[in-house]
Backbone as CSV, one residue per row, in Angstrom:
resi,resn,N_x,N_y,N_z,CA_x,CA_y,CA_z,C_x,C_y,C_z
1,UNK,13.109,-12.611,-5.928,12.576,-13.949,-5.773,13.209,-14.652,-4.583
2,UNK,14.775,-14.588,-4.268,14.892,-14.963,-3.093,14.772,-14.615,-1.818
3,UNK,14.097,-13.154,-1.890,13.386,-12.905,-0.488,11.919,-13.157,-0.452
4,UNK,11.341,-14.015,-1.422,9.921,-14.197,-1.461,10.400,-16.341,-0.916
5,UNK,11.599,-16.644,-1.356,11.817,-17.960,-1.025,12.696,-17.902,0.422
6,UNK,13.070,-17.124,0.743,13.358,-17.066,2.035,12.415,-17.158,3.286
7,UNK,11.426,-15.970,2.942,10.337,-16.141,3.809,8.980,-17.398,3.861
8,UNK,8.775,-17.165,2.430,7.754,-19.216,2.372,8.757,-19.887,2.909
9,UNK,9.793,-20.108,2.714,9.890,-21.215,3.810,10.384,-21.138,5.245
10,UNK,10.788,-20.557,5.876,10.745,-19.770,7.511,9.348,-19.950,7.571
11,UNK,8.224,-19.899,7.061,6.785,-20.014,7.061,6.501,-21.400,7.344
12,UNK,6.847,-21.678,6.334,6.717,-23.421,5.850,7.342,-23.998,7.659
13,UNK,8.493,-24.121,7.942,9.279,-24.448,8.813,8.408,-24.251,10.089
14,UNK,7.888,-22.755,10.268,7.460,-22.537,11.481,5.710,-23.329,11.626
15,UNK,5.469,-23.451,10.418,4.410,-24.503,10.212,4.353,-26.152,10.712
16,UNK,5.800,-26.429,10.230,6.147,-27.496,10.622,6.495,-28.031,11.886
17,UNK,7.114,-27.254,12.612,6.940,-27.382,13.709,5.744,-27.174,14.842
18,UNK,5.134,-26.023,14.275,3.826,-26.284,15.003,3.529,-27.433,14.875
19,UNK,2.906,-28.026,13.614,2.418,-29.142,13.731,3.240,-30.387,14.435
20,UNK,4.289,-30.239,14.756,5.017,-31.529,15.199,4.927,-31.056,16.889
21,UNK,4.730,-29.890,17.638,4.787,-29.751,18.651,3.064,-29.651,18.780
22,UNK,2.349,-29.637,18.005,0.573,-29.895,18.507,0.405,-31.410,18.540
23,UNK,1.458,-31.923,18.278,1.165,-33.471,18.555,1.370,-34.017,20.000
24,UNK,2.468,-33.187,20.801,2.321,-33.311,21.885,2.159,-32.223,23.261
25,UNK,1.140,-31.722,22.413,-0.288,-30.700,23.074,0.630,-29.362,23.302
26,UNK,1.389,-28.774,22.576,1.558,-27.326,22.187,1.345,-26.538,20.909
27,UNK,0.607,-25.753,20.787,0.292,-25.169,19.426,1.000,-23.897,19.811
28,UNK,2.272,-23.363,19.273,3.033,-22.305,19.572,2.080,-21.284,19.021
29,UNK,1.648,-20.868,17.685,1.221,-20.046,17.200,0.335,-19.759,18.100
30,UNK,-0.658,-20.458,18.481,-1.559,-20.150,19.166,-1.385,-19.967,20.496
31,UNK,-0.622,-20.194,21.433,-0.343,-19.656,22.441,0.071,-18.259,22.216
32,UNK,0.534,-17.964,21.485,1.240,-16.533,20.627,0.384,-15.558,20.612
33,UNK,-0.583,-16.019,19.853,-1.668,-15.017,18.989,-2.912,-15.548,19.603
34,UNK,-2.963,-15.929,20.271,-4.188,-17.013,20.455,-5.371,-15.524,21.235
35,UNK,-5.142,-14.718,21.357,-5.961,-13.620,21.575,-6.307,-13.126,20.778
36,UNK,-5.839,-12.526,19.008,-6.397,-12.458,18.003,-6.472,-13.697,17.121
37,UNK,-7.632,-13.600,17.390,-8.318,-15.010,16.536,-7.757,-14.876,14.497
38,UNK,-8.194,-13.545,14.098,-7.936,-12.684,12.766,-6.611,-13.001,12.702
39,UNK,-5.584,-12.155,13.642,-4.343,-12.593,12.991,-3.782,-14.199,13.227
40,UNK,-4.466,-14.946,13.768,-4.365,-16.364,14.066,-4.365,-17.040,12.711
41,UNK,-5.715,-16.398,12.608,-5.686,-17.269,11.127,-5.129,-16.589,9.959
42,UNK,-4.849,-15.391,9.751,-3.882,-14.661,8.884,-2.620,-15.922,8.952
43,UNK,-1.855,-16.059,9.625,-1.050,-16.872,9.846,-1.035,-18.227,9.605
44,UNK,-1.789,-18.720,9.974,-1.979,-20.220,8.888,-2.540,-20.189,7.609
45,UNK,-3.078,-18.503,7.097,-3.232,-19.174,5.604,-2.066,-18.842,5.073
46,UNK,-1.314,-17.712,5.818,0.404,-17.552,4.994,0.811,-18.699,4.834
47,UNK,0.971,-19.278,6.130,1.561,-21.102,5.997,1.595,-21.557,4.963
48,UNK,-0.067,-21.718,4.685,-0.816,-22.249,3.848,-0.395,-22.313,2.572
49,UNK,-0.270,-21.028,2.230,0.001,-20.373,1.164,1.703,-20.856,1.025
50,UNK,2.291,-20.191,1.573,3.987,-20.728,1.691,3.917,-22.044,1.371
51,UNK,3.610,-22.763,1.851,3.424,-23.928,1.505,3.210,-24.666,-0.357
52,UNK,2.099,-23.893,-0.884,1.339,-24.095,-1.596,3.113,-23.474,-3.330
53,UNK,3.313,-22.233,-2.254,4.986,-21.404,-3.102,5.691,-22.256,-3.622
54,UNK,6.283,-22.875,-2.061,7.408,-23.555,-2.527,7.341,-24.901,-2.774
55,UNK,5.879,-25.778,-2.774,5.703,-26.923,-3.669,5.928,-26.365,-5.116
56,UNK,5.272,-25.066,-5.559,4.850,-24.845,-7.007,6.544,-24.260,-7.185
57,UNK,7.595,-23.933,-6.657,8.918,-23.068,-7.084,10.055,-24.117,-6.387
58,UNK,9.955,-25.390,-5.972,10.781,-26.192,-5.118,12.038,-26.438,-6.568
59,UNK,11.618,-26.791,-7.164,12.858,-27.576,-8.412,13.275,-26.451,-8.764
60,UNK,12.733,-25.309,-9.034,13.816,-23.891,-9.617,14.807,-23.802,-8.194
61,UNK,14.618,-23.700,-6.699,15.137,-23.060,-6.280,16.151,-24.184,-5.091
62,UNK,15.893,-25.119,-5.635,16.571,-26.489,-4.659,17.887,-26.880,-5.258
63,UNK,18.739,-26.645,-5.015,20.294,-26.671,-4.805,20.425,-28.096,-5.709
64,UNK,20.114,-29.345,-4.960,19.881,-30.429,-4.715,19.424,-31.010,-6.150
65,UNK,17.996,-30.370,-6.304,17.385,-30.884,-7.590,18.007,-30.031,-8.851
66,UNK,18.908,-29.459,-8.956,19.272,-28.647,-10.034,20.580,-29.393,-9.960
67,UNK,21.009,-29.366,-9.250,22.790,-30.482,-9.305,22.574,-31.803,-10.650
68,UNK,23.965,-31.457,-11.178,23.751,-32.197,-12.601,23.770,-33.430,-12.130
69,UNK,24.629,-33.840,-10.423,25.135,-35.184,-9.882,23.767,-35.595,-9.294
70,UNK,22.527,-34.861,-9.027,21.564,-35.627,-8.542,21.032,-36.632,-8.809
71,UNK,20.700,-37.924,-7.344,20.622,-39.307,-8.679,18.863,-38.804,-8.634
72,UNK,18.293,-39.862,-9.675,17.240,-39.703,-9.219,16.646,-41.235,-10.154
């Protein structure tokens, strides 16, 4: 399980930054891959998906939210 939470989020992350660097007109992935269209989008539905992981596995595997001292 923690090499399935290692990689969603390196996913997640590299997601995130795309999107924060397509805001000021670089889409890394796509400069990348931007010749296969297929694995282009293979790649944002991993995102996608990663994404979708570690919303649904965030409180099992968050340091943070499992700490007995967390306020909340």
């Amino acid at each position: 399980m923690k090499a399935i939470h290692m990689i969603t989020w390196i996913l997640v992350v590299v997601g995130a930054l795309n999107w924060g660097l397509s805001a000021i007109g670089y889409n890394v992935v796509e400069m990348l891959l931007g010749g296969w269209p297929t694995i282009l989008q293979a790649v944002y539905i991993l995102v996608g998906l990663s994404a979708i992981v570690e919303i649904a596995t965030h409180k099992k595997t968050c340091r943070m939210c499992n700490s007995s001292s967390a306020m909340m």
